[in-house]
C-alpha positions as CSV (number, residue, x, y, z in Angstrom):
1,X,27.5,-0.4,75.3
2,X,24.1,-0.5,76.6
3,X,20.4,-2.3,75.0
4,X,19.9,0.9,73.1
5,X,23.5,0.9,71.4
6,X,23.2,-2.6,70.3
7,X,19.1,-2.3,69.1
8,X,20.4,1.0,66.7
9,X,23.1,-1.0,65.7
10,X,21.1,-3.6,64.4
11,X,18.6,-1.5,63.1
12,X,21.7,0.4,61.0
13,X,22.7,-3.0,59.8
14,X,19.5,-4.0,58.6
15,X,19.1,-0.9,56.5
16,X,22.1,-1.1,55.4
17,X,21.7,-4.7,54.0
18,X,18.6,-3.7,52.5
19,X,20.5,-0.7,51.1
20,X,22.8,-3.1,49.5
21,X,20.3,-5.5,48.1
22,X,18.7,-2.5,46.4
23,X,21.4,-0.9,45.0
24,X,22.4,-4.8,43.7
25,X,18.7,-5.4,42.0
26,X,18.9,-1.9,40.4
27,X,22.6,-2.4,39.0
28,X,23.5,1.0,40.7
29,X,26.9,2.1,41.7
30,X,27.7,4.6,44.5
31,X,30.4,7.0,44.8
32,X,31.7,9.6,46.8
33,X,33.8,12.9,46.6
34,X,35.5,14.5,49.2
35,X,36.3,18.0,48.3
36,X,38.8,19.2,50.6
37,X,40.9,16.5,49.5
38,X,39.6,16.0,46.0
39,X,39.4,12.0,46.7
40,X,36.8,9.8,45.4
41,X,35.7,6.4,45.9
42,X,33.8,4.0,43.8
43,X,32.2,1.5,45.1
44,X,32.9,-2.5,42.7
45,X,29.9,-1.5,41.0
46,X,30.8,1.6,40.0
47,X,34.3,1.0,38.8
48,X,32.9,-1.7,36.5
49,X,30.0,0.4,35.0
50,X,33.2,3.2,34.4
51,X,35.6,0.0,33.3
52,X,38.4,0.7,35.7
53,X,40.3,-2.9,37.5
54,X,39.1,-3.6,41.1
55,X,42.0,-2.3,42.7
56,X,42.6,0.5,40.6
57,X,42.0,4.1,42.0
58,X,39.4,6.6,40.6
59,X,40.6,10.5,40.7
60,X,39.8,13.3,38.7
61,X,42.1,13.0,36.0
62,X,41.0,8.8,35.7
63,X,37.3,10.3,35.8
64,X,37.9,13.0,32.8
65,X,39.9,10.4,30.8
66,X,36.8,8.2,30.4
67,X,34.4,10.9,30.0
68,X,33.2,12.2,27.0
69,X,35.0,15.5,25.5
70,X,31.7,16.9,24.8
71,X,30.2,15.8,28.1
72,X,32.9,17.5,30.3
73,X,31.4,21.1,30.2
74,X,27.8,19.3,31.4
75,X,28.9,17.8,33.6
76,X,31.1,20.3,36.0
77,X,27.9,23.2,35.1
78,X,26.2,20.4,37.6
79,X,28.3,20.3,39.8
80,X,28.8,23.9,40.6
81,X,25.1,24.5,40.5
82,X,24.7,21.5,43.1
83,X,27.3,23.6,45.3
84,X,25.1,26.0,45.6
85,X,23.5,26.1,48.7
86,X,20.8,28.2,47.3
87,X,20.1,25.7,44.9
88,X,17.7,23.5,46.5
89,X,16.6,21.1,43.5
90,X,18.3,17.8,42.7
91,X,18.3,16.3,39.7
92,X,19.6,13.6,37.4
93,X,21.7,14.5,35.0
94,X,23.4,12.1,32.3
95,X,26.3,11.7,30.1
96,X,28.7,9.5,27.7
97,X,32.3,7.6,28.5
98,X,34.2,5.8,27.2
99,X,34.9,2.7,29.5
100,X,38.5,2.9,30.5
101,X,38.9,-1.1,29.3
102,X,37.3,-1.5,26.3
103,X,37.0,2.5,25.2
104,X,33.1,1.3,24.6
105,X,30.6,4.7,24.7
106,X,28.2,3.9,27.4
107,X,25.6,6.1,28.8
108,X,25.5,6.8,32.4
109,X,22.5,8.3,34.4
110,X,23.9,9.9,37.6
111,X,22.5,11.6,40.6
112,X,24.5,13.3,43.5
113,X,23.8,14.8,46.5
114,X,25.8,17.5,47.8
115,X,27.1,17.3,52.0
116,X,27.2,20.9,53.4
117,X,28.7,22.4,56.7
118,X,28.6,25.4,57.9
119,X,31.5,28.2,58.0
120,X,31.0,31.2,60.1
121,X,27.6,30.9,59.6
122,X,27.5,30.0,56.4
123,X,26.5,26.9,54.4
124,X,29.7,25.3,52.3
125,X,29.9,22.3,50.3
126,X,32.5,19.6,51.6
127,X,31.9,16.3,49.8
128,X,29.1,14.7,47.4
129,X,27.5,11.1,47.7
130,X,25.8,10.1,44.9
131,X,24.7,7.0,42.2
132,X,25.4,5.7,38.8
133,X,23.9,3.8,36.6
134,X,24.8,2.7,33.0
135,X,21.1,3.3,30.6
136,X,22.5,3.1,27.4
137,X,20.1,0.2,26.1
138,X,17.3,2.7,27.1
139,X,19.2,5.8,25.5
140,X,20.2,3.7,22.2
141,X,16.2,2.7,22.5
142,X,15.0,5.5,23.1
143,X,17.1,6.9,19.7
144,X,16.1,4.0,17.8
145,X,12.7,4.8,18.0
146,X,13.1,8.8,17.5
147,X,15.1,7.8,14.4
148,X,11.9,5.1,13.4
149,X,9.1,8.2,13.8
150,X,11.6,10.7,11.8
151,X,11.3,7.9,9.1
152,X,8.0,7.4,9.4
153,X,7.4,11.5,9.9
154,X,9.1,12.1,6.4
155,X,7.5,8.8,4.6
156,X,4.4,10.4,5.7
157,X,5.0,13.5,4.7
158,X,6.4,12.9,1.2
159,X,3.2,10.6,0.2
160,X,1.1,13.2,1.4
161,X,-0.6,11.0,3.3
162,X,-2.4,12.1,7.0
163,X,-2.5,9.3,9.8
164,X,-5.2,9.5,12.0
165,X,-6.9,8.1,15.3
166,X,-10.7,7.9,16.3
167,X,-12.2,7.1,20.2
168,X,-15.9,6.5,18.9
169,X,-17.3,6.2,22.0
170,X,-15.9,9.5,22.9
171,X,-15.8,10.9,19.3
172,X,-12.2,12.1,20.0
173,X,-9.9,12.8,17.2
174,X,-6.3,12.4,17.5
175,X,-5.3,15.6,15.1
176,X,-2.0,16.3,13.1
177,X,-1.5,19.0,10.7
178,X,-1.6,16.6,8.0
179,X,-5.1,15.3,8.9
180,X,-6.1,19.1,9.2
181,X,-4.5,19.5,5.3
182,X,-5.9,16.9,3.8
183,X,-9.5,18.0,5.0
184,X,-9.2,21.6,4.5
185,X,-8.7,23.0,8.0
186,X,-6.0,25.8,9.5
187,X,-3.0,23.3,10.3
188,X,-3.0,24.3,14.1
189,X,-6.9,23.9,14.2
190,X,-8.6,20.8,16.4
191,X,-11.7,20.3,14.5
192,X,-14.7,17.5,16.4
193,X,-15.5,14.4,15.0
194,X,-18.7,16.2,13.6
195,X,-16.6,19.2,12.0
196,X,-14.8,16.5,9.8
197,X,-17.7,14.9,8.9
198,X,-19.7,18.3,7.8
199,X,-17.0,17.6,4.7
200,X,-18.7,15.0,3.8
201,X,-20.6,15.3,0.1
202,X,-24.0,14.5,0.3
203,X,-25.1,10.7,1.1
204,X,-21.6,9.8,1.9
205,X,-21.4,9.2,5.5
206,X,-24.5,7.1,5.2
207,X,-22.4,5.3,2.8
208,X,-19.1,4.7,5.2
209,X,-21.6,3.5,7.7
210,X,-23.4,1.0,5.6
211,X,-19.8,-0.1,4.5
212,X,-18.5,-0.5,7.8
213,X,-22.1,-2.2,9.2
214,X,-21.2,-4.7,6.3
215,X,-17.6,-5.3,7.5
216,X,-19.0,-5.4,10.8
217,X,-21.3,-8.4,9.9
218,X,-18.4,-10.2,8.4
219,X,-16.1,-10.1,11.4
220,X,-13.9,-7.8,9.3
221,X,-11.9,-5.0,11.4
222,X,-10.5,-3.6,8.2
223,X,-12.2,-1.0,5.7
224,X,-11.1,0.2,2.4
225,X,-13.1,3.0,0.3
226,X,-12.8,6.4,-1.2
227,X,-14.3,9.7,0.6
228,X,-15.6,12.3,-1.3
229,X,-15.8,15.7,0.3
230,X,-17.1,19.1,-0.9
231,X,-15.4,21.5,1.0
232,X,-17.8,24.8,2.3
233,X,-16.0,26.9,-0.7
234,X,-17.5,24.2,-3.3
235,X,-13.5,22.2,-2.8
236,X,-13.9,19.1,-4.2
237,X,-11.7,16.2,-2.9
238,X,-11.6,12.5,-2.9
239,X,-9.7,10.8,-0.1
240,X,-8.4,7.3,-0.3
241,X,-9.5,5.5,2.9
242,X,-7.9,2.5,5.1
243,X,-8.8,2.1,8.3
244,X,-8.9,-0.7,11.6
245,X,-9.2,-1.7,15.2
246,X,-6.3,-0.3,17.2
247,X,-4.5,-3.4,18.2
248,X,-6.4,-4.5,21.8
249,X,-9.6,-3.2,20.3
250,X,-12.1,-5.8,20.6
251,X,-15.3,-3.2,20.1
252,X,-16.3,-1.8,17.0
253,X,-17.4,1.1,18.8
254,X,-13.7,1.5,20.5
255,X,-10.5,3.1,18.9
256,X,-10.1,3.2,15.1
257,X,-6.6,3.7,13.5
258,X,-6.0,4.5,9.5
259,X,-4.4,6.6,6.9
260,X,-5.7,9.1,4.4
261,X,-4.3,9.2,1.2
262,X,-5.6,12.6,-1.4
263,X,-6.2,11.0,-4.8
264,X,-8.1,13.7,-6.2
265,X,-6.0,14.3,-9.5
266,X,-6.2,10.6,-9.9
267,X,-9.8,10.6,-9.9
268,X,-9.7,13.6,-11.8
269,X,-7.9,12.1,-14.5
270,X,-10.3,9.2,-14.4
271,X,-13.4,11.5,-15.0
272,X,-11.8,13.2,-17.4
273,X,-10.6,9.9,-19.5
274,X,-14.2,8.5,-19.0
275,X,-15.7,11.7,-20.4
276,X,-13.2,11.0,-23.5
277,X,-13.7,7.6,-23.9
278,X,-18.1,8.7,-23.8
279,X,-17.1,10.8,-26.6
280,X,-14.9,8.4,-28.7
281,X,-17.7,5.9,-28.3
282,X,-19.9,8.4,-29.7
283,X,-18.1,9.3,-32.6
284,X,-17.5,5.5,-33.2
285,X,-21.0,4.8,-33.1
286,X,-21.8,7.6,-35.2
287,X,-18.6,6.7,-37.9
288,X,-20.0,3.3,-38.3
289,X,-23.9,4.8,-38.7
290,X,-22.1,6.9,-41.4
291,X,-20.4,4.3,-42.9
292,X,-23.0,2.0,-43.0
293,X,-25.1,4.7,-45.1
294,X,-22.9,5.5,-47.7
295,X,-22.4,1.9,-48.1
296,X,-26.4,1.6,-48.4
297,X,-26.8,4.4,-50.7
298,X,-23.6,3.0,-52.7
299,X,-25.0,-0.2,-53.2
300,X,-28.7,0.7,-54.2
301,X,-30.5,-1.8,-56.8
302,X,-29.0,-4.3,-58.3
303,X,-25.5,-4.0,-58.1
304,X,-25.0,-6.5,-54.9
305,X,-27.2,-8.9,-53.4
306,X,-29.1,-9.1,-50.4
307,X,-27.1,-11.7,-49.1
308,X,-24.0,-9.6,-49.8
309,X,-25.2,-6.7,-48.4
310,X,-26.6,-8.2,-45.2
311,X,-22.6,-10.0,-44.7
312,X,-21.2,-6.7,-45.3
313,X,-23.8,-4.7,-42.5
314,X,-22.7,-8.2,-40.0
315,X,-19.0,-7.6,-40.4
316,X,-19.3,-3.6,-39.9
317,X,-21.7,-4.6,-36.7
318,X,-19.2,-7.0,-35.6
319,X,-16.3,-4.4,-36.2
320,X,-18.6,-1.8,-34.1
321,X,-19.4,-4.4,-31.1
322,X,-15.4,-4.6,-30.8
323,X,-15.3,-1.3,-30.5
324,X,-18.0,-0.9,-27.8
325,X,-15.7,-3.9,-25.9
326,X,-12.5,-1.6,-25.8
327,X,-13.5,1.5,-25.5
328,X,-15.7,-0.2,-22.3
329,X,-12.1,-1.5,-21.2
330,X,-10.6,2.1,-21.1
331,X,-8.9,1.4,-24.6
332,X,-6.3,-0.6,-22.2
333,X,-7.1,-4.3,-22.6
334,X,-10.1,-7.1,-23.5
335,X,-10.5,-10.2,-22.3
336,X,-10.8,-12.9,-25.2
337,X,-13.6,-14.8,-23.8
338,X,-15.8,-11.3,-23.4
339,X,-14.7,-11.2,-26.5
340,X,-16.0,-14.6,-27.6
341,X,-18.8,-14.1,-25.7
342,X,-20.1,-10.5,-27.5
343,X,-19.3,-12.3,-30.8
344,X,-21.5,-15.1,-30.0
345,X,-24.5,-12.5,-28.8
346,X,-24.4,-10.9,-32.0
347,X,-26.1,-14.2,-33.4
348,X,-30.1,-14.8,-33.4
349,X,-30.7,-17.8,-31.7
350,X,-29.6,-19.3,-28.3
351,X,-26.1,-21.3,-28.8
352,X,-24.5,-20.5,-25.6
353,X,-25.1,-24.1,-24.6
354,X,-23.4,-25.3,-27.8
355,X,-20.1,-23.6,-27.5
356,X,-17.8,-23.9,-25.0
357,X,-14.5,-22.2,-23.9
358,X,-11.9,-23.9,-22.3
359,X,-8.5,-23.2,-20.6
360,X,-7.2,-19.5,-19.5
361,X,-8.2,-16.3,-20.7
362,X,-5.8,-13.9,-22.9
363,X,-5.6,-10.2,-22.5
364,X,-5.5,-8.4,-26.0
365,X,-4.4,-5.2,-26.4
366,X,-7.4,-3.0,-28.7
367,X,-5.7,-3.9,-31.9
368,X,-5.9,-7.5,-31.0
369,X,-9.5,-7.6,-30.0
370,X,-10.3,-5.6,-33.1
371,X,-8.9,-8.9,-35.0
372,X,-10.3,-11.4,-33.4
373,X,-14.1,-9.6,-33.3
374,X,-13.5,-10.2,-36.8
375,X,-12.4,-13.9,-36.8
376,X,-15.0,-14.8,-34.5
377,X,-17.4,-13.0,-36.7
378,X,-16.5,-14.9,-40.2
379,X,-16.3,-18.2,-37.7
380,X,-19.5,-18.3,-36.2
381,X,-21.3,-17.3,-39.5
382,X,-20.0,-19.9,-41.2
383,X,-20.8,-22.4,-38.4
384,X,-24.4,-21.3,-38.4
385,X,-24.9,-21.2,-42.1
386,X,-23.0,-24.4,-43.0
387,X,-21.0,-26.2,-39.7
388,X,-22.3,-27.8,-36.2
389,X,-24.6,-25.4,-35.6
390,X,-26.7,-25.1,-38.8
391,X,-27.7,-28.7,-37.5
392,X,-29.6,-29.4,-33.8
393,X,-26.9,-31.6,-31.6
394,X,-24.0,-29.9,-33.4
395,X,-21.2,-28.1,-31.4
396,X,-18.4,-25.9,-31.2
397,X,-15.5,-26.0,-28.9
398,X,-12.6,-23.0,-28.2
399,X,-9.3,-24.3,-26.6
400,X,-7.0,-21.0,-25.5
401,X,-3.5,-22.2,-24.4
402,X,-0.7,-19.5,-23.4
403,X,3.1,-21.3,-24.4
404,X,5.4,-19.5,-22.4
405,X,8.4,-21.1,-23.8
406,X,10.3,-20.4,-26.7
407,X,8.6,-19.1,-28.9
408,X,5.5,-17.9,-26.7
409,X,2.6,-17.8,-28.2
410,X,-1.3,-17.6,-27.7
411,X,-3.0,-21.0,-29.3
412,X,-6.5,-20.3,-30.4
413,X,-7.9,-23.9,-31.4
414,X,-11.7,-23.5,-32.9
415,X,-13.4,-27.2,-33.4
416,X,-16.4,-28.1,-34.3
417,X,-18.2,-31.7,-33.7
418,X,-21.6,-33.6,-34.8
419,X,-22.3,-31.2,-37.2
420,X,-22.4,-31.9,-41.2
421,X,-20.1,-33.4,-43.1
422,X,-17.7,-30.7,-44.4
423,X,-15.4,-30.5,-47.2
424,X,-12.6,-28.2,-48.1
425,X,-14.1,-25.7,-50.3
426,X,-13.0,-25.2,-54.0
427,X,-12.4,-21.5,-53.7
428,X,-11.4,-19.5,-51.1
429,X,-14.0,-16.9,-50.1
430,X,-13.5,-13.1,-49.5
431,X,-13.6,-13.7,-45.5
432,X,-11.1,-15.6,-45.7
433,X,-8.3,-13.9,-47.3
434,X,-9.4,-10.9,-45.4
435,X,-9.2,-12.0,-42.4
436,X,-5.6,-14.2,-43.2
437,X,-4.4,-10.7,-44.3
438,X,-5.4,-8.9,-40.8
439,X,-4.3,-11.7,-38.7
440,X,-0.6,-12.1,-40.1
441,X,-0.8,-7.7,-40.8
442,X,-2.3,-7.1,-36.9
443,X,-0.7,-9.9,-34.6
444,X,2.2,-11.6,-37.3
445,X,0.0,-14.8,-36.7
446,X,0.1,-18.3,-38.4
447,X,-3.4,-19.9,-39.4
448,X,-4.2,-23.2,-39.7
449,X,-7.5,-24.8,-41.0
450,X,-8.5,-28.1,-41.3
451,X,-11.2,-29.5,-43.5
452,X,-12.2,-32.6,-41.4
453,X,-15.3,-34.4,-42.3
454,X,-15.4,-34.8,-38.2
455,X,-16.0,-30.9,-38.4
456,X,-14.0,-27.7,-39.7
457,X,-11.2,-26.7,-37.4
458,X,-9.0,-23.8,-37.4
459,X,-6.0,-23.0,-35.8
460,X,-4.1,-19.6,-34.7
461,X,-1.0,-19.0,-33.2
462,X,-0.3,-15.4,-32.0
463,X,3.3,-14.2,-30.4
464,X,2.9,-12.8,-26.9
465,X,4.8,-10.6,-28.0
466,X,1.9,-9.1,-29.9
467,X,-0.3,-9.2,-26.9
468,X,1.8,-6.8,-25.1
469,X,-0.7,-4.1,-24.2
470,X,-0.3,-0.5,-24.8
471,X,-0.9,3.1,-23.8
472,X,-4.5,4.4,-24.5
473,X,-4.4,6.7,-27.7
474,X,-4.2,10.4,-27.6
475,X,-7.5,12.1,-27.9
């Protein structure tokens, strides 16, 4: 053996050390098959990837056992196209087993190499060499994530809603036939940045960019609105908006990410409830002008006094500002201090420094308000005229307390201090029995008034139950 003999020698056993050490870090197995003989060998790595014993050994029929049923017809197409000598591309090609130990399906990616000689001339495959690798936590990855953008896929499709992408420093649009949808375009179009925009009714996207200059100034990388587009065949739609930095965005000017959302029957319905609400405000307003004449022209002359007459227009104006309160509310809901509040505007003179609510606020259904316009109405009168504040340093305080437990109830507590001294009165006046009548007929509620010389206070107690708001009325 001479210098040369022993230098390729080295050099082969340095490559094939390397060899080694790569096929170790990549978890790769080899194996080879000689035809003639139909023998294989695997090397350790191999037979553990496949689950057979160290010392077992691999043929066919040990090979076809672990392999998939439904992979067997893959896998020998393959290998006769790899026989081919004509067939000059190589390529991975994978498949399931089921490890011969622990019948466990595992994935293996495999790639072989085909080792030709020739026969009378002509090219004939004698043996393959080749590699194996088990992927299955990529495959299972891979599916889990298929099977997360199928869910996400229908989600999206069955809300109708379009997700969307924006480089605005290259005004790119990442299109989807959603997007295209939801802003009237052919689903296979790929309309600019600008093209959206043109959709756009009038003053809007000076709108979004005053909104988003705002969030901007905040350190905000969210935005929330509603688009309104007029579409070039007079299409309206309004488009619920959300939108953000990509994640890694630092620049405002960078990628944007969001969803869009059609809520145009919503807003529809909206506009069309506010246009009946305009009109039963009118017809209110004009029932109570009505009423209010026939009650003037009723009660010409003599036959009631001014004083009379003048309670009788409060109440109705009372009864009318309630009115204004709801229907303002979308006949859903009032809150009890706005309530208190318009009750206490009704008044001439300044007392908002002289009554004051405390604790939490109570939504009333419309038939509740109604009631309580009233209640405040007969209370505040009376204050004025003969309580704390028909003298200067009198007031009136308003305690609201919910009782959740049972029985729940809404404690309205009205008390008035450093006013005159009061005493129960001999007979009991029209306001009052009316309004004892509506409170237990309206809301089933107890009443409770207390003739203190301190100051008059008065006492109701409603049910929740009561409270429980309602549909709007049919109109």
């Amino acid at each position: 053996m001479n210098d040369s003999d022993v230098l390729n020698g080295d050099i082969n056993a340095q490559l094939a050390k390397k060899l080694s050490v790569a096929l170790q870090a990549a978890e790769l197995g080899v194996w080879e098959w000689d035809l003639a003989a139909d023998r294989f060998t695997y090397s350790a790595r191999a037979k553990e990837i496949f689950g057979f014993a160290p010392d077992v050994e691999v043929t066919r029929e040990r090979i076809l056992e672990v392999m998939h049923p439904e992979d067997h017809l893959r896998a020998k197409e393959q290998a006769a196209q790899s026989m081919d000598p004509k067939n000059k591309q190589r390529l991975p090609y994978r498949y399931r087993i089921r490890r011969a130990d622990s019948g466990e399906v595992r994935w293996i990616h495999a790639f072989g190499e085909p080792i030709f000689r020739e026969t009378d001339g002509t090219p004939v495959a004698v043996g393959f060499i080749g590699t194996i690798q088990d992927v299955t936590s990529e495959v299972e990855a891979k599916e889990r994530l298929e099977y997360q953008e199928a869910r996400l896929r229908l989600a999206i499709e069955a809300s109708g809603m379009a997700v969307w992408e924006i480089d605005l420093a290259t005004e790119t649009v990442t299109h989807s036939p959603e997007l295209n949808r939801l802003c009237g375009f052919s689903p296979d179009a790929r309309p600019t940045l600008a093209e959206f925009r043109s959709r756009y009714a009038p003053g809007e996207r000076e709108r979004l960019e005053k909104i988003g200059a705002e969030a901007r100034s905040r350190g905000e990388t969210k935005v929330a609105t509603e688009i309104h587009h007029i579409w070039p065949d007079r299409t309206e739609k309004w488009l619920s908006l959300r939108a953000q930095l990509a994640p890694g965005e630092k620049n405002y000017g960078g990628r944007i990410i969001g969803v869009l959302i059609d809520v145009t029957e919503q807003k529809q319905r909206e506009q069309h409830q506010a246009l009946l609400l305009s009109e039963l405000k009118h017809r209110i307003k004009n029932s109570f002008a009505v009423t209010q004449a026939v009650i003037s022209q009723s009660l010409r002359g003599d036959e009631i006094s001014a004083a009379s007459r003048a309670k009788l227009f409060a109440r109705l104006q009372a009864l009318a500002s309630a009115h204004d309160e709801i229907v303002k509310g979308a006949w859903e809901s009032a809150s009890l201090k706005s309530v208190i509040g318009r009750a206490r505007s009704t008044f001439e003179g300044n007392f908002d420094a002289r009554v004051h609510v405390e604790g939490n606020d109570a939504v009333l259904p419309p038939r509740a308000a109604l009631a309580f316009s009233l209640v405040l109405h007969e209370l505040f009168t009376n204050a004025i005229k003969y309580g704390s504040l028909s003298k200067d340093g009198g007031s009136i305080r308003i305690d609201l307390e919910t009782h959740t437990n049972s029985p729940s109830y809404l404690s309205f507590v009205w008390s008035e201090h450093d006013g005159p001294v009061v005493s129960e009165p001999v007979h009991t006046g029209f306001g009052t029995r009316l309004l004892d009548r509506l409170l237990s007929a309206e809301l089933d509620a107890g009443v409770t008034r207390r003739f203190d010389p301190a100051g008059f206070v008065c006492q109701i107690r409603v049910p929740l139950e009561k409270l429980a708001v309602s549909a709007p009325p049919e109109i």
